[in-house]
MOPAC internal coordinates of N, CA, C and O (Angstrom, degrees):
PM7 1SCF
backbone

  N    0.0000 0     0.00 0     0.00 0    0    0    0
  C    1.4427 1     0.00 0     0.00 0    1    0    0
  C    1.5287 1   108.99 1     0.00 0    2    1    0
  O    1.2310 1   121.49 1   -44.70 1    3    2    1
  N    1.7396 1   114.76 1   135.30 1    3    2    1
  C    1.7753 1   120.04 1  -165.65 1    5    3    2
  C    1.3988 1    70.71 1   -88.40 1    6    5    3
  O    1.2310 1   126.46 1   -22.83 1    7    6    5
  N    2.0250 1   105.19 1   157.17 1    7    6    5
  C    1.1490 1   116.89 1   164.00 1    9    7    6
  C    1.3865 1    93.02 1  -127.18 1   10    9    7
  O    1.2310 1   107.72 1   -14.17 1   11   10    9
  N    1.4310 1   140.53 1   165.83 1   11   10    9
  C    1.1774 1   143.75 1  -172.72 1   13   11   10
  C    1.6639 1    82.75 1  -126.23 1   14   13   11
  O    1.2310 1   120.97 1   -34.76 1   15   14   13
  N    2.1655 1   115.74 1   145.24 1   15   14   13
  C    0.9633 1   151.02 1   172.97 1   17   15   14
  C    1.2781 1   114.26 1   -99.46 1   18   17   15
  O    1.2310 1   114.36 1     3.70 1   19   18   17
  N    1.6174 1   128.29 1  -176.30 1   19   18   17
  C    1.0813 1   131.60 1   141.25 1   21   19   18
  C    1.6477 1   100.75 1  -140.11 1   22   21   19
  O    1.2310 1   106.17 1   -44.75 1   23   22   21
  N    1.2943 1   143.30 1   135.25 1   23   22   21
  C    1.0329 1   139.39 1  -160.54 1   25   23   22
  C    1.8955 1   103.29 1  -127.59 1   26   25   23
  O    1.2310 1   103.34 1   -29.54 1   27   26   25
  N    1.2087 1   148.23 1   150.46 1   27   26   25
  C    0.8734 1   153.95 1  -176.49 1   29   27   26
  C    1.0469 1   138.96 1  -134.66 1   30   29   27
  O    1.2310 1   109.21 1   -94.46 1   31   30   29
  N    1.4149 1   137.81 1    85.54 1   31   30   29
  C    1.7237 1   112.04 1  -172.98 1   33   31   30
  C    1.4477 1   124.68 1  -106.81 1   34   33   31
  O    1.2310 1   126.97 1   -16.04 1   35   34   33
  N    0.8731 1   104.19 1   163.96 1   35   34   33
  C    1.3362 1   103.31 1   170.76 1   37   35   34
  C    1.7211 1   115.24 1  -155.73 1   38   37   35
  O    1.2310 1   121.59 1   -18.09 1   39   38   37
  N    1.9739 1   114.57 1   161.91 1   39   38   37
  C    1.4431 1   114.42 1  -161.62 1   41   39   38
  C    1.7886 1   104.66 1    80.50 1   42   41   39
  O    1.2310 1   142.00 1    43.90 1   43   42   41
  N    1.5351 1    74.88 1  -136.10 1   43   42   41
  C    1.6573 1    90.70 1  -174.68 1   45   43   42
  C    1.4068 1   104.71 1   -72.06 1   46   45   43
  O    1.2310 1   117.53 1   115.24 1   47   46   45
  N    1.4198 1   122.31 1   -64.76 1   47   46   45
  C    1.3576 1    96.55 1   177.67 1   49   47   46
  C    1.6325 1   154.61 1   -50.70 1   50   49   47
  O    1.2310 1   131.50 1   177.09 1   51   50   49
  N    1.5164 1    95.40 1    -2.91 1   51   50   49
  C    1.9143 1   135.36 1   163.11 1   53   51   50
  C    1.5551 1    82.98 1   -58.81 1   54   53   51
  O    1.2310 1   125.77 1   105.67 1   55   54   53
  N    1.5147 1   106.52 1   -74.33 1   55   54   53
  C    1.2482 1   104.06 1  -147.05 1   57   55   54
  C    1.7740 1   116.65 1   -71.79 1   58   57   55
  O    1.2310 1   119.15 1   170.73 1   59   58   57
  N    1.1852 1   119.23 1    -9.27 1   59   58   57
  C    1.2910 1   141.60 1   179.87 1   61   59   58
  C    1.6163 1   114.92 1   -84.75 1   62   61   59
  O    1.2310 1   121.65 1   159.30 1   63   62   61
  N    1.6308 1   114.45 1   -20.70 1   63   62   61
  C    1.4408 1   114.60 1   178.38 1   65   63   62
  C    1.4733 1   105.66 1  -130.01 1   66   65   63
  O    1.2310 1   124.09 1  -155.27 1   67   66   65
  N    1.5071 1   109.76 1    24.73 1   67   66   65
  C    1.6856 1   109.67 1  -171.33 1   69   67   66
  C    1.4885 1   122.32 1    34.52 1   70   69   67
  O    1.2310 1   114.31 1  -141.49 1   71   70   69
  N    1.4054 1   128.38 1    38.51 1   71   70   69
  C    1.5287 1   115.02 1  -169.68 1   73   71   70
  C    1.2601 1    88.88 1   174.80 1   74   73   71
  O    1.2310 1   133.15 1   -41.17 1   75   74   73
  N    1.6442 1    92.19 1   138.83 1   75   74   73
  C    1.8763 1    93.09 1  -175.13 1   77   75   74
  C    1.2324 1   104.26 1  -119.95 1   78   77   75
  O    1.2310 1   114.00 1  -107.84 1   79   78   77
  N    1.7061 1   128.97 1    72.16 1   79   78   77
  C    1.3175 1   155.33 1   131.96 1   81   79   78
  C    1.5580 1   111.43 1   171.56 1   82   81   79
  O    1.2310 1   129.30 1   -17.15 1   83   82   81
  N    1.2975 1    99.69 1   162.85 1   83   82   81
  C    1.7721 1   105.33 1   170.00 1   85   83   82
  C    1.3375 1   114.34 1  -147.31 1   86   85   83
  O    1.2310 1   108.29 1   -35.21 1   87   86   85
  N    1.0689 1   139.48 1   144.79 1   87   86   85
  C    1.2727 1   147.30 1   179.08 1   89   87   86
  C    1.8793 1   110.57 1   -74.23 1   90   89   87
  O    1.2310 1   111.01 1   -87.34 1   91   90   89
  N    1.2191 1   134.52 1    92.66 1   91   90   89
  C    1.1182 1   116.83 1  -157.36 1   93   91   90
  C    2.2070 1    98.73 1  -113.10 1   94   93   91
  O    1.2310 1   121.96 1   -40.82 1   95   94   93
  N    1.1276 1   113.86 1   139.18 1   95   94   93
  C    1.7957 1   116.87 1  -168.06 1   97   95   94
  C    1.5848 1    78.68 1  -113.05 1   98   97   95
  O    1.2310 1   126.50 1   -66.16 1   99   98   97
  N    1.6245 1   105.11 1   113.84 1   99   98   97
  C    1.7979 1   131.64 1   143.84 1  101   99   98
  C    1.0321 1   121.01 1   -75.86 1  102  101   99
  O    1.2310 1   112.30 1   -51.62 1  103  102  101
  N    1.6997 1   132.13 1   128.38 1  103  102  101
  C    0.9181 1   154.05 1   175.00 1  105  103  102
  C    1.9183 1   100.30 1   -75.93 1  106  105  103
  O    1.2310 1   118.08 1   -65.37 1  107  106  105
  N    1.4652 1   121.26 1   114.63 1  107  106  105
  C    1.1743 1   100.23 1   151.44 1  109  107  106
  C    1.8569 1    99.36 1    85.43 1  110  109  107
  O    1.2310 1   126.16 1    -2.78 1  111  110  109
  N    1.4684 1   105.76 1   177.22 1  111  110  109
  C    1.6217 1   116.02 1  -166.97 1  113  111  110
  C    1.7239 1    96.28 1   -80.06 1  114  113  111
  O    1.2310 1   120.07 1   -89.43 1  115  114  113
  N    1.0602 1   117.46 1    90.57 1  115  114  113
  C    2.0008 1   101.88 1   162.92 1  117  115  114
  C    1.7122 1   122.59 1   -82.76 1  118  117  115
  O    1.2310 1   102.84 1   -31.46 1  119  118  117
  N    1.4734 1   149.08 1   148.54 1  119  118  117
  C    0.9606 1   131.22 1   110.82 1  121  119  118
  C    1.1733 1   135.78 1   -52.09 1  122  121  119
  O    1.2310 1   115.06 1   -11.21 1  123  122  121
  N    1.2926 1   126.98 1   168.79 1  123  122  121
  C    1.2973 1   156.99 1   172.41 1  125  123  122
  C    1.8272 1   106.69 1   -45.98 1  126  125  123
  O    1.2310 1   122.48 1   125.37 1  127  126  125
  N    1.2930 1   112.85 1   -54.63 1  127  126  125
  C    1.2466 1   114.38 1  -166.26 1  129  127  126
  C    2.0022 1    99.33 1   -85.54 1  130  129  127
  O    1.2310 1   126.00 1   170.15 1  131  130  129
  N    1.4195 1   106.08 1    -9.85 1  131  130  129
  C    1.5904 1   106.97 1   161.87 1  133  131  130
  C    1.1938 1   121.89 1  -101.38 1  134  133  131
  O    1.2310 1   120.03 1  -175.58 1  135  134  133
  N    0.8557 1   117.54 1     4.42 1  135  134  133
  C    1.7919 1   136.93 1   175.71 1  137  135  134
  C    1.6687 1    97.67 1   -83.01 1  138  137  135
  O    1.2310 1   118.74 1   129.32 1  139  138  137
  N    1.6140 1   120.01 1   -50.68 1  139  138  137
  C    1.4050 1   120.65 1   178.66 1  141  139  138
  C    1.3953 1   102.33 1   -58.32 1  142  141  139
  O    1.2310 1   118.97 1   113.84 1  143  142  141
  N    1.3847 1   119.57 1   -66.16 1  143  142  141
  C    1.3390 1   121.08 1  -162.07 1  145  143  142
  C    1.7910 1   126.91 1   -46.66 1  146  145  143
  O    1.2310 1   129.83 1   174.84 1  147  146  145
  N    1.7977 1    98.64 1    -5.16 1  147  146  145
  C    1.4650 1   110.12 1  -151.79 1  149  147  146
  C    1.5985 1    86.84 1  -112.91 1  150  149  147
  O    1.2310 1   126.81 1   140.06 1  151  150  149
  N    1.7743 1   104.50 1   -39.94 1  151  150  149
  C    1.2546 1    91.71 1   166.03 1  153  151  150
  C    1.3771 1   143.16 1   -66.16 1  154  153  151
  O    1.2310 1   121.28 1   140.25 1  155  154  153
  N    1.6241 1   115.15 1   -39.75 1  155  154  153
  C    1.2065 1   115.25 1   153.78 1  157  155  154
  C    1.5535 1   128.18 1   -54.85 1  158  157  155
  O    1.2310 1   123.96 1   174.71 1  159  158  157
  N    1.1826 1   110.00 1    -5.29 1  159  158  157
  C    1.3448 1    97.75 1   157.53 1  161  159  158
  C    1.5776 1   137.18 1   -72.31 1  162  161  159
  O    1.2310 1   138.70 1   124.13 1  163  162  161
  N    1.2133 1    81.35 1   -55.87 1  163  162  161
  C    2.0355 1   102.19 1   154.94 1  165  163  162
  C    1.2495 1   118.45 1   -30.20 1  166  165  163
  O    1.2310 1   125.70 1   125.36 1  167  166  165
  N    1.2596 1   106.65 1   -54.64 1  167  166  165
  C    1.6797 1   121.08 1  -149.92 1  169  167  166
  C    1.5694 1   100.98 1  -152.40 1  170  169  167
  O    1.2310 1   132.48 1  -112.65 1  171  170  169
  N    1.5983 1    93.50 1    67.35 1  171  170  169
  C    1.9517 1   117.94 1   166.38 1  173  171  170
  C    1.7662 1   112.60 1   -38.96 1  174  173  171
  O    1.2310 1   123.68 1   159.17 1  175  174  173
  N    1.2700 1   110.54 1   -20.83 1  175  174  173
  C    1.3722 1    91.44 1   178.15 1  177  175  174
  C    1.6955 1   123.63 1   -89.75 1  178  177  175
  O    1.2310 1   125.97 1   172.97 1  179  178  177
  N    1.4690 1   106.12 1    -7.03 1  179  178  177
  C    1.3773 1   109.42 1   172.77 1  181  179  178
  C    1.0447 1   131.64 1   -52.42 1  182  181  179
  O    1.2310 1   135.02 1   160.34 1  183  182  181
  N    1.5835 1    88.54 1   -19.66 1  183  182  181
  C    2.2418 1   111.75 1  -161.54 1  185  183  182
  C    1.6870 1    83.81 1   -63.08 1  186  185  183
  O    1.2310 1   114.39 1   123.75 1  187  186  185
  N    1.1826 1   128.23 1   -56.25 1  187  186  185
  C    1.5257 1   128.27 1  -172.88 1  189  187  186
  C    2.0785 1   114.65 1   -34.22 1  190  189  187
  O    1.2310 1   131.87 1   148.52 1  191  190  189
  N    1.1733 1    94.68 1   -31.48 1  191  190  189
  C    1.6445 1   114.84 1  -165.21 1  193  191  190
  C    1.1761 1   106.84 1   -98.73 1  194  193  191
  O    1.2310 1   123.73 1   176.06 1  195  194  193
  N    1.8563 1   110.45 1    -3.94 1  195  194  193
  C    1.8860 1    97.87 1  -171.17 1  197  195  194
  C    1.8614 1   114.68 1   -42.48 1  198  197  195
  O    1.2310 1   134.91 1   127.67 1  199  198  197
  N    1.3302 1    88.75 1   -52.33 1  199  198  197
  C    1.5722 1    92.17 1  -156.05 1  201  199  198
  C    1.4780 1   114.19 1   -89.93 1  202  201  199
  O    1.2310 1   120.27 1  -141.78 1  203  202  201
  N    1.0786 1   117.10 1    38.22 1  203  202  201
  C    1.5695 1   130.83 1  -155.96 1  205  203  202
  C    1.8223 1   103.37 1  -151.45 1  206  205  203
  O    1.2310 1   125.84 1   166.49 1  207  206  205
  N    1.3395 1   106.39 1   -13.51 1  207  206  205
  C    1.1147 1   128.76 1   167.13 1  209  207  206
  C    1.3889 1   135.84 1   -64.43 1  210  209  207
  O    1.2310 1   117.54 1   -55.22 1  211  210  209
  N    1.2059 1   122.29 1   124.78 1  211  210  209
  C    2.0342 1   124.95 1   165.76 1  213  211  210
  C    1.3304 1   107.52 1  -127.71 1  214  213  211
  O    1.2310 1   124.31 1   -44.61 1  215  214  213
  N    1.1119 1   109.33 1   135.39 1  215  214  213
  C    1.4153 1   139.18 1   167.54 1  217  215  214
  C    1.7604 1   120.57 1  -114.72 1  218  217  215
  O    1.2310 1   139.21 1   -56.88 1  219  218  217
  N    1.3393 1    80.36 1   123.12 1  219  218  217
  C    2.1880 1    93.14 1   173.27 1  221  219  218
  C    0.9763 1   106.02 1  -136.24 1  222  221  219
  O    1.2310 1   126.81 1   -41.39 1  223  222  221
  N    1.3540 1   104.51 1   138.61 1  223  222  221
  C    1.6758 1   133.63 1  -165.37 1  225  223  222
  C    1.4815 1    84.52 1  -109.56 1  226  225  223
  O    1.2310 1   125.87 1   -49.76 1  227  226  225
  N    1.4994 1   106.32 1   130.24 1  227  226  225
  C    1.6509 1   115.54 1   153.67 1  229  227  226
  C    1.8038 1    98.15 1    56.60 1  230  229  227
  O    1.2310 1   115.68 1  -157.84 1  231  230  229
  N    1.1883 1   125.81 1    22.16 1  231  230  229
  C    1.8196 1   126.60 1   169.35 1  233  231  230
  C    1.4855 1   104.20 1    75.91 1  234  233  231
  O    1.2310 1   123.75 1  -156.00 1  235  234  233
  N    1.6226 1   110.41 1    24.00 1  235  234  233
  C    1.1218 1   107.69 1   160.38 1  237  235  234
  C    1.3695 1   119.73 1  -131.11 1  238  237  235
  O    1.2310 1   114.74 1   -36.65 1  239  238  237
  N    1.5615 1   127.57 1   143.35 1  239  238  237
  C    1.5149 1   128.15 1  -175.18 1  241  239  238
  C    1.3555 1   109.73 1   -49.38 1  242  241  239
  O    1.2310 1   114.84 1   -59.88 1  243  242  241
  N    1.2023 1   127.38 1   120.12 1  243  242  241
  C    1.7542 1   130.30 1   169.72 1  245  243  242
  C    1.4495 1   108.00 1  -132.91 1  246  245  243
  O    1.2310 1   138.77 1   -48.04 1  247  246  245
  N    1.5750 1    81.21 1   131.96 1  247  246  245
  C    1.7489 1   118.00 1  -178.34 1  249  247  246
  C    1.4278 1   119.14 1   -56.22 1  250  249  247
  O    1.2310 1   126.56 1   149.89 1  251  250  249
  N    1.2882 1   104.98 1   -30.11 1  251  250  249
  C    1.6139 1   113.96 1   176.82 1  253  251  250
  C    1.9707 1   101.94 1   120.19 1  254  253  251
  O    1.2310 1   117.49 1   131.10 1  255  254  253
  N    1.1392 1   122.38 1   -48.90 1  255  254  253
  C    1.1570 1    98.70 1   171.29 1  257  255  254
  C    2.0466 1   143.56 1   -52.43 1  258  257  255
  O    1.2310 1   119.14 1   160.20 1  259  258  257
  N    1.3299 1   119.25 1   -19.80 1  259  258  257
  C    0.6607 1   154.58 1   160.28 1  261  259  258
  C    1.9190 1   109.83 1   -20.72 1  262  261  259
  O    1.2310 1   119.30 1   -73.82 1  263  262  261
  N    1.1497 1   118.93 1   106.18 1  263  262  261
  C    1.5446 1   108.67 1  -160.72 1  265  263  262
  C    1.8031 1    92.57 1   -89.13 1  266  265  263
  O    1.2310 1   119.29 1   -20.64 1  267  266  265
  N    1.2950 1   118.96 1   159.36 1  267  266  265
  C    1.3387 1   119.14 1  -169.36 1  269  267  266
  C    1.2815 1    89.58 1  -104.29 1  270  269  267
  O    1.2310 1   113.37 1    -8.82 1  271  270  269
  N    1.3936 1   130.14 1   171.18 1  271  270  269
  C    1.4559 1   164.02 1   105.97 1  273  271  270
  C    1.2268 1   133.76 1   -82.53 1  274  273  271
  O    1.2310 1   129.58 1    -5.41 1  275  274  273
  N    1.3616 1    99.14 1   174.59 1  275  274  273
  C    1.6107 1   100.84 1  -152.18 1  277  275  274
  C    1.7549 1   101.15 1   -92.94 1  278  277  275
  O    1.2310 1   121.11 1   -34.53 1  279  278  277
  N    1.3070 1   115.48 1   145.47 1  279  278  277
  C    1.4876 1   103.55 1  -154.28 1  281  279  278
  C    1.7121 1   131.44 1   101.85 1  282  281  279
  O    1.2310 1   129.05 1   150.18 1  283  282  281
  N    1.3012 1   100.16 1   -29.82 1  283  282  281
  C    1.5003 1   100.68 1  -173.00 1  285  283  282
  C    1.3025 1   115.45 1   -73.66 1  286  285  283
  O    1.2310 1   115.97 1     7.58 1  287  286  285
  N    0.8732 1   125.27 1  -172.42 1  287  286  285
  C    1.8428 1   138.05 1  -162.52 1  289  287  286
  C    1.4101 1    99.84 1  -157.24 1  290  289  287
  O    1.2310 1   117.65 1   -54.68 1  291  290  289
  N    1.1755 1   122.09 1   125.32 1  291  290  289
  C    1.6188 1   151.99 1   165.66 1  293  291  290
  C    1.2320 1   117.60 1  -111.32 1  294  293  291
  O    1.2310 1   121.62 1   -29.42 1  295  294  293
  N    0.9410 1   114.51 1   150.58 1  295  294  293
  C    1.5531 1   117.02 1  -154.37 1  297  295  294
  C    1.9668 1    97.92 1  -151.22 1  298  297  295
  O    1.2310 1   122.29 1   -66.68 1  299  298  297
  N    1.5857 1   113.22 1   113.32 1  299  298  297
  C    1.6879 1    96.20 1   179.57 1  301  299  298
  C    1.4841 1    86.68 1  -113.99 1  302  301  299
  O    1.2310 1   121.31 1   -14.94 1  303  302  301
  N    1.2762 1   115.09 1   165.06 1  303  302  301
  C    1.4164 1   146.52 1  -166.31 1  305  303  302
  C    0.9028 1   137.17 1  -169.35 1  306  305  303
  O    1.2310 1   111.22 1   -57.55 1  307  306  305
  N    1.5982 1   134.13 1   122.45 1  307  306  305
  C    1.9201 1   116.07 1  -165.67 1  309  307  306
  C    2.0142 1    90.31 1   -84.16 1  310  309  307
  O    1.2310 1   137.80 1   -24.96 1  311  310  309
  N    1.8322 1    83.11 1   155.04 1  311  310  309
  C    1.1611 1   110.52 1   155.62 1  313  311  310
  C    1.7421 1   112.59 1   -25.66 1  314  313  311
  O    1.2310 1   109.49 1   -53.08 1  315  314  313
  N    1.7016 1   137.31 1   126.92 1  315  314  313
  C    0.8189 1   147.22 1   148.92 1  317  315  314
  C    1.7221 1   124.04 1   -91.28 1  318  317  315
  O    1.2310 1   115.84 1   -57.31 1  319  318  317
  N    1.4111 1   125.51 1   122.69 1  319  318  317
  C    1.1164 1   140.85 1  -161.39 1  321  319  318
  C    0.9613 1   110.09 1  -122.20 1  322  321  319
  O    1.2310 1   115.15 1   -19.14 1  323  322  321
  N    1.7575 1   126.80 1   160.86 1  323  322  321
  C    1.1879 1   129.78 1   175.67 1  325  323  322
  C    1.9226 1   117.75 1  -149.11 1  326  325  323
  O    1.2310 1   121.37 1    19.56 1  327  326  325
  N    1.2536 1   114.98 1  -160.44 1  327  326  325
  C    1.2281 1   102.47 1   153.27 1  329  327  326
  C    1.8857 1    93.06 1  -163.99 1  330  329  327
  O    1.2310 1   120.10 1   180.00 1  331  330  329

């Protein structure tokens, strides 16, 4: 069963996929942490941002296990810092 996404970036990863969201159709059950892997495929320059990276499912922080549905909204974002 296709589930339809909504995916979002913003920062560097805006600037890494030229477009700040995409509608992306999953084949089948994905997590969160396979949702990245599918995106960096798309959009090879993210691989640079893996680990510098956050992801929220539905406006909440997710770990990556997290199975998606159809409808949801993801959101990637670098790490924010301060002092």
């Amino acid at each position: 069963m296709a589930i339809t996404i909504k995916v979002k970036f913003f920062a560097l990863q805006r600037e890494e996929t030229g477009t700040p969201e995409i509608e992306l159709e999953l084949d089948g059950k994905k997590n969160v942490l396979e949702l990245r892997e599918i995106l960096m495929e798309k959009y090879p320059g993210l691989r640079k941002y893996e680990k510098v990276t956050l992801v929220s499912l539905n406006q909440k922080y997710a770990r990556g296990k997290e199975i998606l549905k159809d409808g949801d909204e993801v959101a990637l974002f670098p790490f924010v810092g301060g002092g």
